[in-house]
VEXDREN-2710 file (C-alpha; in Angstrom, 1 decimal):
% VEXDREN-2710
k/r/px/py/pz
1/UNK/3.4/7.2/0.8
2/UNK/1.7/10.3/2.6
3/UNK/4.0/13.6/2.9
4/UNK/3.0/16.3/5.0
5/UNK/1.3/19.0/4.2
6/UNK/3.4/22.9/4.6
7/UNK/1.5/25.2/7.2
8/UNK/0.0/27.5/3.4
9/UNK/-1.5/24.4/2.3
10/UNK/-5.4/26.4/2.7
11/UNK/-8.8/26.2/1.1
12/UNK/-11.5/28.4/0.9
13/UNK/-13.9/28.6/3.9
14/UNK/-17.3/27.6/4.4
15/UNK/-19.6/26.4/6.5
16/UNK/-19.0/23.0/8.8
17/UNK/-21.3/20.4/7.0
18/UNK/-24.3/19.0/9.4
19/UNK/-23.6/15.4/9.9
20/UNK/-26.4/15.0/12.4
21/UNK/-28.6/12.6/9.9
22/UNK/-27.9/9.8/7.8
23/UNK/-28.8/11.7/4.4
24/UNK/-26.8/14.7/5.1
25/UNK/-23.6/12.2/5.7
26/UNK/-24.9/10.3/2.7
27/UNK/-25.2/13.8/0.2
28/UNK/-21.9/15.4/1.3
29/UNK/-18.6/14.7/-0.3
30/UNK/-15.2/13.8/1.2
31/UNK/-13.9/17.6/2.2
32/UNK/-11.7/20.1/4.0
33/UNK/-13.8/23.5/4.2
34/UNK/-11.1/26.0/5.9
35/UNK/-9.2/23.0/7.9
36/UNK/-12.1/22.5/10.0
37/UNK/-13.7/19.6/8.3
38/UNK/-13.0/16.5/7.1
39/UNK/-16.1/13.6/6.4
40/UNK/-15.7/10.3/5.2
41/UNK/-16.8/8.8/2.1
42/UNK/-19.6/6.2/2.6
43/UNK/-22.2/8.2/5.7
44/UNK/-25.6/6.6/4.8
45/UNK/-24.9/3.5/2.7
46/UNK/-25.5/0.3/5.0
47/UNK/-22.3/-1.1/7.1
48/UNK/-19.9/1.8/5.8
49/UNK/-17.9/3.2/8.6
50/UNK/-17.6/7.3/8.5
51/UNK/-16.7/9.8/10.5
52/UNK/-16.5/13.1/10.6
53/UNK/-13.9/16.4/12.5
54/UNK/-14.6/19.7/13.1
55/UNK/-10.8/21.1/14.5
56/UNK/-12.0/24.8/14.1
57/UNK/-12.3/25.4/18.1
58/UNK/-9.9/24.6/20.5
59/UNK/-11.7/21.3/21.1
60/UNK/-12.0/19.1/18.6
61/UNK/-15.0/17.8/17.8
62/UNK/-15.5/14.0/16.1
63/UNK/-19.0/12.9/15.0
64/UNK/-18.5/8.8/13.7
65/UNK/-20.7/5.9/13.0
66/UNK/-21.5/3.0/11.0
67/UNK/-24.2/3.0/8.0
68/UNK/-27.0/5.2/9.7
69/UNK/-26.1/4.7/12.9
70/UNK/-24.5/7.3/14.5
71/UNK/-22.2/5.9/17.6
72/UNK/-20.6/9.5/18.7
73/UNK/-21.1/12.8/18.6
74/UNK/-19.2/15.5/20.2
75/UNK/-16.2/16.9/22.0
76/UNK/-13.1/14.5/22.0
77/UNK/-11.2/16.6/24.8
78/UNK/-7.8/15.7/26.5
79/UNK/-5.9/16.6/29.3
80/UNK/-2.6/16.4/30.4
81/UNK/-0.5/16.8/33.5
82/UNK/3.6/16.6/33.2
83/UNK/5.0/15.6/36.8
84/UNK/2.0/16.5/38.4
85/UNK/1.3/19.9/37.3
86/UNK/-1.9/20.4/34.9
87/UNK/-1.2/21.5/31.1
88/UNK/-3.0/23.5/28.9
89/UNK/-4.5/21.8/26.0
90/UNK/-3.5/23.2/22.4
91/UNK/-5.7/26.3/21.7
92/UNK/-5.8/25.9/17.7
93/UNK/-5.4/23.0/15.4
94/UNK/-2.9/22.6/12.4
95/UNK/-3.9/19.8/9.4
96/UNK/-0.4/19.0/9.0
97/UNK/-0.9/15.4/6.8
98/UNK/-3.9/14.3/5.0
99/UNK/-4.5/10.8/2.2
100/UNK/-7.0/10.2/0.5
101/UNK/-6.7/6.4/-1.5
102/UNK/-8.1/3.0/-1.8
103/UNK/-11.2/3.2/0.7
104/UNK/-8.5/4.5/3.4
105/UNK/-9.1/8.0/4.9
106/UNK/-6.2/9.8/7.1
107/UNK/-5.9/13.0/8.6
108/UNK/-3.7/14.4/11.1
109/UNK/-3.7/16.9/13.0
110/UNK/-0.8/19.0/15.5
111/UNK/-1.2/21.2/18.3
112/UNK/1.2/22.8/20.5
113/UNK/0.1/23.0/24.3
114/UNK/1.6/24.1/27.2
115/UNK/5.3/24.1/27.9
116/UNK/6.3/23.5/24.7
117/UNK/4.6/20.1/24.2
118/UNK/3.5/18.9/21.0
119/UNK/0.2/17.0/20.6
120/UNK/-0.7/14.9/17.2
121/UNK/-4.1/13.7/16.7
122/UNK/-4.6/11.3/14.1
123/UNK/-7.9/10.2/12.3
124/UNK/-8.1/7.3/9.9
125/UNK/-11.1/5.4/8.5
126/UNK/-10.5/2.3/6.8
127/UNK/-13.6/1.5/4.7
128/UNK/-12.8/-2.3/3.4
129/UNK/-11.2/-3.4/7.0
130/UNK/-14.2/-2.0/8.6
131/UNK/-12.7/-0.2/11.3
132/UNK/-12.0/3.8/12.5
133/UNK/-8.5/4.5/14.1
134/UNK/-8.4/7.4/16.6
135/UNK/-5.1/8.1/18.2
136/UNK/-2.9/11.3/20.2
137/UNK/0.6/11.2/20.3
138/UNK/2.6/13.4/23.0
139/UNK/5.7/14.5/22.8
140/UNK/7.7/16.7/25.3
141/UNK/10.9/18.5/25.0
142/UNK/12.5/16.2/28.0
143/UNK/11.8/13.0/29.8
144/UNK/8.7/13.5/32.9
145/UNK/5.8/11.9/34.3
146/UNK/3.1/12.7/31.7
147/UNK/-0.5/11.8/32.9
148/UNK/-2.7/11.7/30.0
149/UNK/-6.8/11.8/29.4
150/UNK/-9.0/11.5/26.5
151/UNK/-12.6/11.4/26.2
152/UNK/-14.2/9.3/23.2
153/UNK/-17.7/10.7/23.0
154/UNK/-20.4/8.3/22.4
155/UNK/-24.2/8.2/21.3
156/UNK/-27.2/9.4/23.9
157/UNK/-28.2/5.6/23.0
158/UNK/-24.8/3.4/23.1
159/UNK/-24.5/1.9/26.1
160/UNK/-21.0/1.1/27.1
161/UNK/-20.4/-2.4/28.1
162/UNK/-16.7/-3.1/29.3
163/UNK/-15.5/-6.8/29.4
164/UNK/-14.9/-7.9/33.0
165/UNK/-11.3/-9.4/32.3
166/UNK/-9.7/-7.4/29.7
167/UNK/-9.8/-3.7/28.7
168/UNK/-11.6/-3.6/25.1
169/UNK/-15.2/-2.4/25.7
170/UNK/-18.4/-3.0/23.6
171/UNK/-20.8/-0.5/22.0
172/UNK/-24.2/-1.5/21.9
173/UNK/-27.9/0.4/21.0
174/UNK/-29.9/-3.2/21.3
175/UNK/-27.2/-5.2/19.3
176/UNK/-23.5/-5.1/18.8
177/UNK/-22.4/-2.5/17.1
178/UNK/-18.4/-2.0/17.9
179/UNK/-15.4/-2.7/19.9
180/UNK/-13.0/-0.4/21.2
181/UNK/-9.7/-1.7/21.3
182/UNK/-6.9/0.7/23.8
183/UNK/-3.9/-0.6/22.0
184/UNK/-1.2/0.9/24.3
185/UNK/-3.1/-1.0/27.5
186/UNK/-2.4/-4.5/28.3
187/UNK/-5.1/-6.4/27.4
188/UNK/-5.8/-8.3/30.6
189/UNK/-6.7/-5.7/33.5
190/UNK/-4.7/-7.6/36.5
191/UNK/-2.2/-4.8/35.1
192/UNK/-3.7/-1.7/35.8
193/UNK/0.1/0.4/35.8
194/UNK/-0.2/2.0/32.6
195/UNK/-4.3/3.3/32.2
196/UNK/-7.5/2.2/32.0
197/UNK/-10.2/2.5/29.5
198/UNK/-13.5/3.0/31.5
199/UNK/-16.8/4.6/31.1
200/UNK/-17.6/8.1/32.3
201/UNK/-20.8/10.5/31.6
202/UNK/-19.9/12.2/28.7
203/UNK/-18.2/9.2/26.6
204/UNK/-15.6/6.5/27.0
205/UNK/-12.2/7.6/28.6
206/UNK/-8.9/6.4/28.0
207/UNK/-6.1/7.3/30.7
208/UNK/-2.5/6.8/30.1
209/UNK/0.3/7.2/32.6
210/UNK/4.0/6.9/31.2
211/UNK/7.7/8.6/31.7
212/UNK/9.8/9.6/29.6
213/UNK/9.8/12.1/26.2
214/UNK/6.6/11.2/24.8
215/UNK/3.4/8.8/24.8
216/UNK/1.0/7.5/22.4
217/UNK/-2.3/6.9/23.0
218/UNK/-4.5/4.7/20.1
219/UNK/-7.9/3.2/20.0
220/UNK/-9.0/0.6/17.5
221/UNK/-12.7/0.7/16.6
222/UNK/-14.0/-1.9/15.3
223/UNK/-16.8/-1.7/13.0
224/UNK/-17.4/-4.7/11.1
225/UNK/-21.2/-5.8/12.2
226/UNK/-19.7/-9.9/10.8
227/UNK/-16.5/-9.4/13.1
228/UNK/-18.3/-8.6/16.6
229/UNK/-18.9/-12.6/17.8
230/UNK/-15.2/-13.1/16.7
231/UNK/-12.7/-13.5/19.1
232/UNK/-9.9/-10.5/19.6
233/UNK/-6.7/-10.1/21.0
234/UNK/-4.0/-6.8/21.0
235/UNK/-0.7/-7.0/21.8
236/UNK/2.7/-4.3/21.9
237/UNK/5.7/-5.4/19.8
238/UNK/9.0/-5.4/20.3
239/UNK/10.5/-2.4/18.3
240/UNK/14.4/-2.8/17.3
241/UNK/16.5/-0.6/15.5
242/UNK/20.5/-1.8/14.7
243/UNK/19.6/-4.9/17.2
244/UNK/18.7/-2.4/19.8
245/UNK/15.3/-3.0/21.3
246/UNK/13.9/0.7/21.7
247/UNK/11.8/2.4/24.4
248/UNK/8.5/3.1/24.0
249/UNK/9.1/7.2/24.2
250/UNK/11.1/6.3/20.8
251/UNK/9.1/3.7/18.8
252/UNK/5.6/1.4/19.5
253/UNK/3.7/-0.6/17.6
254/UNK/1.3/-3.0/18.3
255/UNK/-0.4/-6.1/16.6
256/UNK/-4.1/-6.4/16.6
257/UNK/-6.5/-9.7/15.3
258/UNK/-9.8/-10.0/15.2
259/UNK/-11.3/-13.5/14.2
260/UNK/-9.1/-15.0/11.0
261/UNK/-7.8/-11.1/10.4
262/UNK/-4.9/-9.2/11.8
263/UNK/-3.8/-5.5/11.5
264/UNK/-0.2/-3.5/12.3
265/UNK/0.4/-0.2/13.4
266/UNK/3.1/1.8/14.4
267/UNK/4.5/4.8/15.2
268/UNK/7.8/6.9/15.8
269/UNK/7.6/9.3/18.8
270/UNK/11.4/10.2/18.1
271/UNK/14.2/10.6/15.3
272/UNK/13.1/8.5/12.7
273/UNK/15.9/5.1/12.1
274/UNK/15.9/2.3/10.4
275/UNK/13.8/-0.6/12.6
276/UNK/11.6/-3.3/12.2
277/UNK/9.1/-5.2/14.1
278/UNK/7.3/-8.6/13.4
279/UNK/10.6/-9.3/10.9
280/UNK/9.3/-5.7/8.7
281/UNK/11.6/-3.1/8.3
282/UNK/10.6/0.3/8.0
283/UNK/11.6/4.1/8.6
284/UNK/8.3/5.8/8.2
285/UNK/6.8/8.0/11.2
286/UNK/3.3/6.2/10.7
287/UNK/2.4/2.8/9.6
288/UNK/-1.2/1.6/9.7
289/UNK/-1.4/-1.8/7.8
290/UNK/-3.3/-5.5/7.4
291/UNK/-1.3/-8.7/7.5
292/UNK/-2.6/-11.1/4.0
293/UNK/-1.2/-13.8/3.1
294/UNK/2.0/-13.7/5.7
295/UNK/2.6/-10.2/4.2
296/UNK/2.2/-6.9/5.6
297/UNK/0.1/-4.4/3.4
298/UNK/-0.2/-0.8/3.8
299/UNK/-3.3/0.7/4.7
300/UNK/-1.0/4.4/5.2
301/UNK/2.4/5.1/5.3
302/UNK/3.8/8.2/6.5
303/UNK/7.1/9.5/6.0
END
């Protein structure tokens, strides 16, 4: 299990690696260069998910792909507006958790923006499941109406194609190449009350819209090239904690499946407890894991 990491927790500087073609991902290691990197093991070989972050600036910056194709390249921006005013974005970046074990990659980052909210981004690439996990989570220092906007970016050649009943969208460059699941959205659109996850120039943006103390935001990428004809589903859990179903500004998780596989995640927004979901108890801050067998695996587990 993950800890986090204290604030002089540093390495040396140097330069941002270029990711821009396959045998640059393929020749550079898994590293940290000043907290403004981090790249994936695997860029170049064929099928292997990667991904790489650049959190030097005040944007971040994601560059991801599969194999030799690269998918995204770019700012990954957010906005957010707390009962109707605009707030400004965090102006530096903070690697606060990082794990490195078993072909499972996790970073996270933390940002403070404006009135006192904190923002968590979190990065995870999961090399044997074959998929990348992006997700923010907001919290605020009271309850409010927190409008939310993130921008995925995308390839100059993946087209976005969303499905025309339900909100997962597929990336395509003349053949499948992922799925982008919005966890946190219902997965059939007549329910538009929470967000949408819809195309826009520079990428793919997902909008949230809750109340309360905070909000979490996760996309599931799928990358698996034998997984795209399969059919998927998403769905929230319920979250208890001492027989207690809790909010979603407390504790979320979700269950996603794809074909014969199926995945768990969740997440704490508040005071850690003692809860479960899907009959597994836990009181970690993050769990990302695959259901085998009837039993729930770790993929990462933060305390």
């Amino acid at each position: 299990m993950a800890e986090r990491l204290t604030q002089d927790s540093h390495r040396p500087d140097c330069a941002v690696p270029d990711v821009s073609s396959a045998a640059n991902r393929a020749s550079v290691p898994h590293s940290l260069c000043g907290g403004k990197t981090i790249m994936s093991k695997g860029g170049g070989l064929p099928g292997a998910c990667w991904c790489a972050v650049d959190h030097g600036g005040q944007i971040v910056e994601v560059h991801w792909g599969v194999g030799r194709h690269v998918l995204g390249a770019g700012a990954w921006p957010l906005e957010l507006e707390v009962d109707g005013l605009a707030v400004l974005p965090p102006a530096r970046w903070e690697e606060v958790c990082r794990q490195t074990e078993d072909g499972v990659e996790y970073v996270e980052l933390e940002g403070r923006a404006g009135r006192g909210i904190r923002v968590c981004r979190h990065v995870m690439v999961a090399q044997k499941d074959g998929f990348l996990f992006l997700a923010d989570a907001i919290v605020l220092c009271r309850p409010a109406e927190l409008r939310y906007s993130a921008i995925l970016p995308l390839g100059r050649k993946i087209i976005c194609e969303p499905a025309a009943e339900t909100w997962e969208a597929r990336l395509v460059d003349g053949r499948r190449r992922a799925w982008v699941l919005p966890l946190a959205l219902p997965e059939w659109r007549e329910d538009p009350r929470r967000g949408e996850l819809v195309p826009v120039e520079s990428g793919l943006a997902l909008r949230r819209l809750a109340k309360g103390r905070a909000l979490f935001a996760p996309l599931f990428i799928d990358l698996n090239a034998r997984r795209q004809g399969k059919p998927l589903t998403w769905r929230a859990l319920t979250v208890a904690e001492n027989f207690r179903i809790q909010p979603a500004d407390v504790a979320v998780g979700y269950r996603v499946q794809i074909g014969s596989q199926q995945w768990l995640v969740y997440r704490s927004l508040g005071p850690k407890g003692n809860r479960s979901l899907l009959g597994h108890n836990l009181v970690s801050e993050t769990l990302i894991a695959r259901f085998a067998k009837g039993q729930v695996e770790p993929l990462i587990e933060i305390e």
